[in-house]
N, C-alpha and C positions, 0 to 999 in steps of 0.2 A: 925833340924830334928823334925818332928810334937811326941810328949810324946806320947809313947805308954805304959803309965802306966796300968798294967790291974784292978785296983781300977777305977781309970776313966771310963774305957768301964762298969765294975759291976753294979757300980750306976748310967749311963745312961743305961743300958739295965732294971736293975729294976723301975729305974722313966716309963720304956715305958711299961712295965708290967702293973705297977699302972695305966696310963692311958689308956690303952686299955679296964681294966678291967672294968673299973669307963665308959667308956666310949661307954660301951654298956653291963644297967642290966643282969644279966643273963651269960653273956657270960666265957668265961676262957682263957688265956693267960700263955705260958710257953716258956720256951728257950728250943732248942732243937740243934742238933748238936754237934760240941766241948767242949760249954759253959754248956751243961746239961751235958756234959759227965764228965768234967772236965777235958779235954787234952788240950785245948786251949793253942795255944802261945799266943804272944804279937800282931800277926800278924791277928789271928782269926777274922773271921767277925759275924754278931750278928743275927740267926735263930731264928725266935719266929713263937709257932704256932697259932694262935687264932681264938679259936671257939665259934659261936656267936649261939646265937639260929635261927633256922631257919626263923620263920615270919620277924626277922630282919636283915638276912642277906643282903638285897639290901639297905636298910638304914647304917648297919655297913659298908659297902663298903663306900656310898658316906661321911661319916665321917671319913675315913681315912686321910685323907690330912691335915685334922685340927688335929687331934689326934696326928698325929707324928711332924706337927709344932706347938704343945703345948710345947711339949716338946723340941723341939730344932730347929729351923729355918732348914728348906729344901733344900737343893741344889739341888736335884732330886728324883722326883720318877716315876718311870716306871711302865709297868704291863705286866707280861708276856702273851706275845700275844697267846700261844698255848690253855691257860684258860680264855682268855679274854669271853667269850661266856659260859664259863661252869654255870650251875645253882646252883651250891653249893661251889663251889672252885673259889679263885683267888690268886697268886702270886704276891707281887709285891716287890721292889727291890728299896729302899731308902738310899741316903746318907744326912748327915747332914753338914751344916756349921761350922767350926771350928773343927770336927772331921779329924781323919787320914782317907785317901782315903782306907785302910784297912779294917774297920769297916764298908762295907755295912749291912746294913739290908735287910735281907730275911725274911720278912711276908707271910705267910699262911694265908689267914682268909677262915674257912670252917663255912657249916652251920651243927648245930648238928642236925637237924632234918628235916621233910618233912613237908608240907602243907595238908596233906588229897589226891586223887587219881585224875589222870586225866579221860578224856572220857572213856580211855580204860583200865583204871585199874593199872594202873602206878603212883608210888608215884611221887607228884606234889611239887616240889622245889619252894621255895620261890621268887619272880622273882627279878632280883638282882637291878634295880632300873638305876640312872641314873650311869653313866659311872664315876666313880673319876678319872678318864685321861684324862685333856683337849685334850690331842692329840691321835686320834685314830691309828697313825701308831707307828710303833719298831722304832727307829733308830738303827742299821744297825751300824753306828758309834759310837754311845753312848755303845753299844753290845760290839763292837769288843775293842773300852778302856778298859771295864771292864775285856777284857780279858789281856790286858796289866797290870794292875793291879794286877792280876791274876799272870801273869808271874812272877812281881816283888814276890810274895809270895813266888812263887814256887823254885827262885833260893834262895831265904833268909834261905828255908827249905833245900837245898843241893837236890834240884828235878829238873834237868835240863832238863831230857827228857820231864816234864811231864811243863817246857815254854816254851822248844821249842814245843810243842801242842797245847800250847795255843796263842803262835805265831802265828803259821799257820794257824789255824781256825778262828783267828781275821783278819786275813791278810784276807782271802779266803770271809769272810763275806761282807768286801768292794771291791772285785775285785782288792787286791792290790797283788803285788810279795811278795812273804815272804822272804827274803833274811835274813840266820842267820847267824852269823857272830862267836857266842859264847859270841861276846862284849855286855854283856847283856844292860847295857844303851846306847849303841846305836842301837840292836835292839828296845830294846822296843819303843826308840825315831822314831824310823824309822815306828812302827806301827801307835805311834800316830800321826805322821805328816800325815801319809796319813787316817786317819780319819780324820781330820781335814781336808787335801783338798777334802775327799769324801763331807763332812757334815761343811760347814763354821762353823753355830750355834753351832756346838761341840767346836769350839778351845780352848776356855776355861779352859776346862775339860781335852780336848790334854795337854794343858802347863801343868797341873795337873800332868797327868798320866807321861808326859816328868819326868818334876820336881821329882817326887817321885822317876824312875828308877836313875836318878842320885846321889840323895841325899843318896838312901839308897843302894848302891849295888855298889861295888870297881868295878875297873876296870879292866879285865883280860878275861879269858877264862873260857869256862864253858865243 
């Protein structure tokens, strides 16, 4: 079973602190969510918000990818496609190498400030520069893992209504049947195989997501 000691997750969420900060003058970096609140379980995953100054927020973007594999080699990172276009806001969504599939990272990076006005009078955002996603699209399967993922959290917490929501909404996102059984690792197994047969380049991550619903969640009913 991957150590979910929560000293482990502390001092990688503050190593990522230190370099976000270091890693664009100016700017500020904070946890936010369970870890700022101090409710965290073991399970918790790692919210930082970070706000850059504005003339550099399109430079702070395409420095993201080095900044969080400074710190610990990248398994993935995504960008939430509903802010991918926004001029001061973007999301993005990192897991690292040798970490538990638990501990995603949720990045914020905002810009604290504006640029001076447009033509018409409107404060003018800093324009965000090249894209740090080699890949312009969602995956759809990659999405619907994280909801598997998700799930295993949910029953580990005694929230069963709220995997089987996340079942389904993963299921639904690949065009797959949500069939729930209660048998939490073999639904969740069931989610990730057909992510995986929507998305081949996923499987990986499927054996992942399989792996984890096994490893960590008895077998019974929910």
């Amino acid at each position: 079973m991957d150590s979910l000691d929560p000293d482990v997750r502390g001092a990688f969420a503050a190593a990522l602190l230190g370099c976000l900060r270091s890693g664009c003058p100016g700017s500020e970096a904070g946890l936010r969510g369970s870890l700022a609140r101090g409710t965290a379980d073991a399970y918790s995953d790692i919210d930082v918000a970070w706000t850059v100054p504005g003339a550099e927020f399109g430079a702070a973007l395409g420095r993201v990818p080095v900044i969080l594999g400074g710190v610990r080699p990248l398994a993935s990172l995504r960008v939430d496609p509903e802010l991918r276009h926004s001029p001061d806001r973007r999301l993005f969504f990192a897991s690292f190498t040798g970490l538990p599939l638990f501990w995603r990272l949720d990045l914020e990076v905002r810009a604290a400030s504006v640029t001076g006005l447009d033509e018409a009078g409107r404060p003018r955002a800093a324009a965000p520069g090249p894209d740090p996603d080699p890949d312009p699209g969602w995956s759809l399967a990659a999405s619907a893992l994280a909801n598997g993922v998700a799930a295993v959290k949910a029953v580990l917490r005694d929230r069963p209504d709220t995997a089987r929501g996340l079942l389904e909404r993963g299921s639904a996102r690949i065009g797959a049947p949500a069939v729930l059984t209660g048998r939490w690792p073999e639904d969740i197994a069931r989610l990730a195989d057909a992510a995986a047969r929507a998305e081949p380049a996923q499987r990986a991550l499927a054996e992942q997501v399989r792996a984890l619903a096994y490893e960590h969640l008895a077998e019974g009913t929910g």
